[in-house]
C-alpha positions in Angstrom: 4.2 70.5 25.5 4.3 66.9 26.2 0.7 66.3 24.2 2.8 68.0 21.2 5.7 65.5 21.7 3.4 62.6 22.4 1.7 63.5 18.7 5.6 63.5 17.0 6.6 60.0 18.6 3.1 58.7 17.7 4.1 59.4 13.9 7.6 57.4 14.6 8.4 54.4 12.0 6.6 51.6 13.5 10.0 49.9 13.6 11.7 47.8 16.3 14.1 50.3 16.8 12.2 53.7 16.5 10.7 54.0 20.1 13.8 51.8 22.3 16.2 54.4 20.5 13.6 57.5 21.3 13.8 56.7 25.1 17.4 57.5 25.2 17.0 61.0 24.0 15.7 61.9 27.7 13.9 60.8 30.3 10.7 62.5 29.3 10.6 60.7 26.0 11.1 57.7 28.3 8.3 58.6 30.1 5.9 59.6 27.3 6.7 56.1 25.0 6.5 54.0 28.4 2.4 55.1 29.1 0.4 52.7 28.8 -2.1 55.2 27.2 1.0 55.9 24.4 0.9 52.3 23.4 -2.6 52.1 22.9 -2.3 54.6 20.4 1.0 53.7 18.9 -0.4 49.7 18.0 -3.7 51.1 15.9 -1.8 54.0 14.9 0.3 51.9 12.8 -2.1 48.8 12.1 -1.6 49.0 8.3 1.5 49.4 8.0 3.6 47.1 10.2 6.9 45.8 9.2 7.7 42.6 7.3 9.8 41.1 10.1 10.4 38.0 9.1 8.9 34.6 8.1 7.8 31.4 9.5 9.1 28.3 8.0 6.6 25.7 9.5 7.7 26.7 13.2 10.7 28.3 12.7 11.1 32.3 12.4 14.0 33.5 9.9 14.0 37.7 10.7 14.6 39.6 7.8 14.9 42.7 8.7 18.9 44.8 8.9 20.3 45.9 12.0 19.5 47.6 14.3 15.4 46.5 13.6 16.5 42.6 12.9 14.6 40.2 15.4 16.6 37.3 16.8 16.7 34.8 15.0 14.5 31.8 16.4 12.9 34.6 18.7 8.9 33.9 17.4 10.2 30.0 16.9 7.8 27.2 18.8 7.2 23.9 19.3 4.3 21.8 18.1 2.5 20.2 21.2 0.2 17.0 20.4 0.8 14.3 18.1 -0.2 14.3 14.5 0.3 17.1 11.1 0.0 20.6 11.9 -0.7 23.3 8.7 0.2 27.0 9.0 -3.2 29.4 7.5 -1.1 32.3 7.8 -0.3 35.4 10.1 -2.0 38.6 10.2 -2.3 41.4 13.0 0.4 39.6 15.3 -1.6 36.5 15.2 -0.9 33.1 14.0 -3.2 30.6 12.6 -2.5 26.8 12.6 -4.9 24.0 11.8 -4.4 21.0 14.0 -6.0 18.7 11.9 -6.1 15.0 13.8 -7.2 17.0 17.0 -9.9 19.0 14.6 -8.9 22.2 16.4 -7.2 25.8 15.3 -4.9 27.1 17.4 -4.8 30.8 17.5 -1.0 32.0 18.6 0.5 34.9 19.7 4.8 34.1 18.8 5.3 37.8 21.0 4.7 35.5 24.2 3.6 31.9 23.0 -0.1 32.5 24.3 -2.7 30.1 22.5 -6.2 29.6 22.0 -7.3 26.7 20.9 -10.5 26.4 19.2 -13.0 23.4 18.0 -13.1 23.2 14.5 -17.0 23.5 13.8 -19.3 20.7 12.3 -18.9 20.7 8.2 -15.6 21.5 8.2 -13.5 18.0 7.8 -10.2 18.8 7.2 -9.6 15.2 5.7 -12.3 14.5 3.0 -12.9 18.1 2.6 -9.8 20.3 3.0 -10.3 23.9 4.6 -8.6 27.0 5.1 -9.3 29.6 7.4 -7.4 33.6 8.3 -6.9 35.3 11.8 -7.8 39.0 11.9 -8.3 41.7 14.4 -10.8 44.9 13.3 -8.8 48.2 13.1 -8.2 50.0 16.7 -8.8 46.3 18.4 -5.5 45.4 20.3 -7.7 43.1 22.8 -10.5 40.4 20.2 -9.9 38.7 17.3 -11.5 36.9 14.6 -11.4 33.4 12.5 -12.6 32.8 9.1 -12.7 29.5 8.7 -13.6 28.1 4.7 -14.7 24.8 3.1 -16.8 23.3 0.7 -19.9 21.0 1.0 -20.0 18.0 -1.0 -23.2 16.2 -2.9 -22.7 12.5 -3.4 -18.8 12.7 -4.1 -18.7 16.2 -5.5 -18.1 19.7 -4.2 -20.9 21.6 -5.2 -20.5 25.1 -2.7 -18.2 26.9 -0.5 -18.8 27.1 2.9 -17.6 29.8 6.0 -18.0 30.2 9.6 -16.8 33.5 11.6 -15.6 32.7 15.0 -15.2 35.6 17.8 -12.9 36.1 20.7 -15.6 38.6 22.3 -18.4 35.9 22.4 -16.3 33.1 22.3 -18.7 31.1 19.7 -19.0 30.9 16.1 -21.4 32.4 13.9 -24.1 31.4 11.0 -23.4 29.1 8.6 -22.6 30.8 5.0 -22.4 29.9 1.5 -22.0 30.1 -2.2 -21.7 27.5 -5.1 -18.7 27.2 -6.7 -19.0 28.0 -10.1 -19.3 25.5 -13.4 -15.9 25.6 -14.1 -15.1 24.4 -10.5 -17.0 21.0 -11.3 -16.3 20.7 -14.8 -14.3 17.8 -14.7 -17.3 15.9 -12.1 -17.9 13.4 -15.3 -14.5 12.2 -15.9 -13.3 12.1 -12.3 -16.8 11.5 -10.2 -15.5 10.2 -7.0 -12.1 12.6 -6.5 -13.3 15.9 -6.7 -11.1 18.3 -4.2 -11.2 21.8 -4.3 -8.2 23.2 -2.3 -7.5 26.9 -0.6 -4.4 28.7 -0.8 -3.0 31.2 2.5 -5.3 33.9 2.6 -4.6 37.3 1.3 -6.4 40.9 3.5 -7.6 43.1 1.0 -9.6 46.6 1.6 -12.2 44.9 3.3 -11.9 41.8 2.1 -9.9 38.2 2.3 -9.4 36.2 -0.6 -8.3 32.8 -1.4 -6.7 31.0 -4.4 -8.7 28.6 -5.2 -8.1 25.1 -7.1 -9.8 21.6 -8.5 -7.2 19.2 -8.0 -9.4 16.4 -9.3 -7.4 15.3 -12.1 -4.0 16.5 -9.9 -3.4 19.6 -12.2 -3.3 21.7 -9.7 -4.8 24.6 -12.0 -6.3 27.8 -10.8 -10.0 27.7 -10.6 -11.3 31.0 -9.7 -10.5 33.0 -6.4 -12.4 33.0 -3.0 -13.7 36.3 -1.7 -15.1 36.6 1.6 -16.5 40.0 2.4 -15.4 41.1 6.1 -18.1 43.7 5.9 -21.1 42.3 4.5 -20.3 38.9 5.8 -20.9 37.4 2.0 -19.0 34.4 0.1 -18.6 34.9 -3.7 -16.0 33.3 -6.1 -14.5 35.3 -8.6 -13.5 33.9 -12.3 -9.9 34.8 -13.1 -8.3 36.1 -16.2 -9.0 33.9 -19.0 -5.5 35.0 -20.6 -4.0 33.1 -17.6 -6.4 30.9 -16.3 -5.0 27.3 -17.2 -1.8 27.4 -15.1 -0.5 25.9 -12.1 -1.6 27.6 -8.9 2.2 28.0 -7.8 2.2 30.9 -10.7 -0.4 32.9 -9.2 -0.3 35.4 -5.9 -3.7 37.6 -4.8 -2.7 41.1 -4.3 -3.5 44.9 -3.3 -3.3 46.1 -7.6 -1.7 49.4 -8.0 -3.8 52.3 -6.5 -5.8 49.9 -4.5 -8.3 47.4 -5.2 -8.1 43.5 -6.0 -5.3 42.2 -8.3 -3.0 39.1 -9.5 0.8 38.5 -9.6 1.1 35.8 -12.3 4.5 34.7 -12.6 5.4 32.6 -15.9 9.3 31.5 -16.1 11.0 34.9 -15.1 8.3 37.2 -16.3 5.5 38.7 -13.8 2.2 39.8 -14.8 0.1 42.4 -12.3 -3.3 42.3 -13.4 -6.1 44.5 -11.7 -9.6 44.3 -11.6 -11.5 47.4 -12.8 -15.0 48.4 -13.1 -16.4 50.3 -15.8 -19.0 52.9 -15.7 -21.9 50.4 -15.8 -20.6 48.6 -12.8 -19.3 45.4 -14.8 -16.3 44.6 -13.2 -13.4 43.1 -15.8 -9.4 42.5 -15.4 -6.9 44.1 -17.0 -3.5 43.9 -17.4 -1.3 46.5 -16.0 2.6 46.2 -16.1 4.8 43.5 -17.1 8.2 43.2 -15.5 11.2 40.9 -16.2 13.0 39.8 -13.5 15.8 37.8 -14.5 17.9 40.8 -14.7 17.0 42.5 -11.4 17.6 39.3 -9.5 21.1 38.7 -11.1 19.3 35.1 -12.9 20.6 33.1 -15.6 17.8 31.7 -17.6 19.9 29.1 -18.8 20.8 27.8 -15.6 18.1 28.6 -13.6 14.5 26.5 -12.9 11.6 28.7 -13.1 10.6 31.4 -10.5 7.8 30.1 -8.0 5.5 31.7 -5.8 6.5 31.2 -2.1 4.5 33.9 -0.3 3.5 36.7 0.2 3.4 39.8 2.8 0.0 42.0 2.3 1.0 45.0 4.2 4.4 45.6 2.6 3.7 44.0 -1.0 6.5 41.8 -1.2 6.1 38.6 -2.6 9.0 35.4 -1.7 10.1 34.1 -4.8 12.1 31.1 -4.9 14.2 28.8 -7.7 15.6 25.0 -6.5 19.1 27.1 -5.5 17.7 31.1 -4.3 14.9 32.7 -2.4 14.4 36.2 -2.6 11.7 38.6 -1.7 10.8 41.3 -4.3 8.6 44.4 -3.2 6.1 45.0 -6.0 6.0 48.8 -6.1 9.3 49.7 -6.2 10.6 46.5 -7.5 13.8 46.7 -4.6 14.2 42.6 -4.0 16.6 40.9 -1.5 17.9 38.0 -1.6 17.1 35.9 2.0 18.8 33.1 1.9 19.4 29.1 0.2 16.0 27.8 -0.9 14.1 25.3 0.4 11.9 24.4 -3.1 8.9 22.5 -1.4 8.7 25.0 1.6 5.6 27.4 1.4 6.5 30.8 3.7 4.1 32.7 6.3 5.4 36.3 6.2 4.5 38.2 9.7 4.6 41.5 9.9 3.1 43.3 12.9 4.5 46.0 15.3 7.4 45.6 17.9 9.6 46.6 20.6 12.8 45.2 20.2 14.0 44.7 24.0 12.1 47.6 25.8 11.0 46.0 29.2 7.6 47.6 29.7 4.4 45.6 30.2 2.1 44.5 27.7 -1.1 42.8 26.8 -1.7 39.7 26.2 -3.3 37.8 23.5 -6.9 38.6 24.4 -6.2 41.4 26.8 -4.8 39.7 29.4 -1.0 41.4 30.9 1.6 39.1 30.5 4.6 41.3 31.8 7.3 40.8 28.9 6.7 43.4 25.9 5.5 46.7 25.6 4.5 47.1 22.0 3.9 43.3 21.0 1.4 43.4 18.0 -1.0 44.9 15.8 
């Protein structure tokens, strides 16, 4: 019964390798994972749970992935186009989000075929006196839109006294309302002693349940400390910032990760020296909502580290779908999968490099047609992204 097979293949690992190496078996499997209707399935079947296949290193890909499921290397790599700095917001659903920032546009990428969108950056959002931040997503069962969430703040004679978003769509090709929330009083505390340099600053956004989240920072007096985190609420379309644990709450921002916690819901990764924290937020039985500290793990050990040698662990980056976050010293770079604690180590570190994991569904090498980044056919993969 091929609607029986089709069912079996649908539940395949969404790795590169899983559907090339089920065509072989015969040619009705080959017939079955080439149909366009399959693929359709296959992408949303698998939306949350792609595999981590490598990272981005400003434009360069590095797969990490083992044979037979590891990508060429250089295969997502591009070229900037245009003069002037270009800063990576992060990957999510195949997509790639870059700020352009002296041509005040985000380009929206697709690394399976090099597609682009280019969109204007909307009034209020600088990008020089105010920095912003922004995360590409599609909703779940869309192969064809996408969206941009693009954050700021608004200042008030020199200070920064809200956070500010926009939602841009593919479908109507504009962007939406203005929204907003003020930051907090400890996110302006320092406004008397430093009145004319107050900067608040957004970290690589982080997809979780429903909504994204930012690390967010006054780097006023250049401390660099975290200030509270960012949460924008896909669903309800609302801005609200979040206070952080006060046990951990005056460190440097390269410490900290936003994460899934352990059976769901919002948490922390806060690494200090070679010792990692994963905090989760709870909320008791009158709805007040409180952090707590779940496990505490050592990883000098597991990672082979000699404390006496080695400069301190630091936060490089992190992939939301798997829960591995990229942990680098001056010397190493590994990635370390939170769960189960299984880490690899990638390759010589780069200290000042910040990482853009992308995971998303893929067909190593299986010439069937495709869709584009918006829909349209471009003729080179089947199974391109999710």
């Amino acid at each position: 019964d091929d609607n029986l097979l089709s069912e079996i293949l649908l539940r395949l690992p969404p790795d590169p390798s899983s559907l090339p190496r089920a065509s072989l078996v015969a040619n009705r499997w080959l017939g079955l994972v080439s149909d366009p209707g399959f693929s359709r399935r296959f992408r949303p079947h698998h939306h949350r749970n792609p595999p981590l296949l490598g990272f981005f290193e400003s434009s360069h890909f590095e797969p990490t992935m083992d044979s037979p499921n590891r990508v060429p290397e250089g295969r997502f790599s591009y070229e900037h186009t245009g003069n002037g700095c270009f800063i990576p917001f992060g990957c999510r659903h195949g997509l790639q989000l870059i700020f352009h920032q002296s041509g005040k546009q985000l380009h929206v990428r697709d690394p399976f075929n090099g597609d682009k969108r280019r969109l204007p950056v909307p009034p209020g959002f600088d990008g020089w006196e105010t920095p912003i931040s922004g995360a590409v997503f599609r909703a779940a069962g869309d192969i064809q839109h996408f969206q941009v969430v693009l954050v700021g703040t608004e200042r008030n004679n020199q200070h920064h006294t809200r956070v500010i978003a926009r939602v841009y769509s593919s479908e109507t090709g504009i962007w939406g309302n203005l929204m907003s929330t003020p930051l907090p009083p400890k996110a302006s505390s320092s406004m008397d002693q430093h009145p004319t340099k107050i900067r608040m600053w957004f970290t690589i956004s982080v997809l979780v349940g429903h909504s994204l989240y930012w690390l967010l920072t006054n780097i006023s007096a250049a401390t660099n400390m975290l200030d509270g985190i960012l949460e924008f609420d896909l669903e309800r379309q609302t801005l609200a910032v979040i206070p952080v644990p006060v046990d951990i709450a005056n460190n440097c921002l390269s410490q900290f990760q936003v994460m899934q916690a352990e059976g769901g819901g919002l948490g922390i990764f806060f690494l200090s020296k070679f010792s990692a924290q994963l905090w989760k937020m709870e909320t008791d039985s009158d709805g007040v909502a409180s952090w707590v500290l779940g496990r505490t793990v050592e990883l000098d050990k597991p990672l082979s580290l000699n404390p006496e040698e080695e400069e301190s662990l630091i936060i490089g980056g992190f992939a939301e779908y798997n829960n591995v976050v990229f942990l680098r010293t001056p010397t190493n770079f590994f990635m370390v999968q939170l769960e189960s604690l299984q880490f690899k180590k990638v390759s010589k570190s780069n200290s000042l490099t910040r990482y853009d994991p992308f995971e998303s569904v893929y067909v190593a090498e299986y010439p069937l047609v495709g869709t584009g980044i918006d829909g349209g056919h471009d003729g080179a993969e089947f199974f391109r992204n999710t």
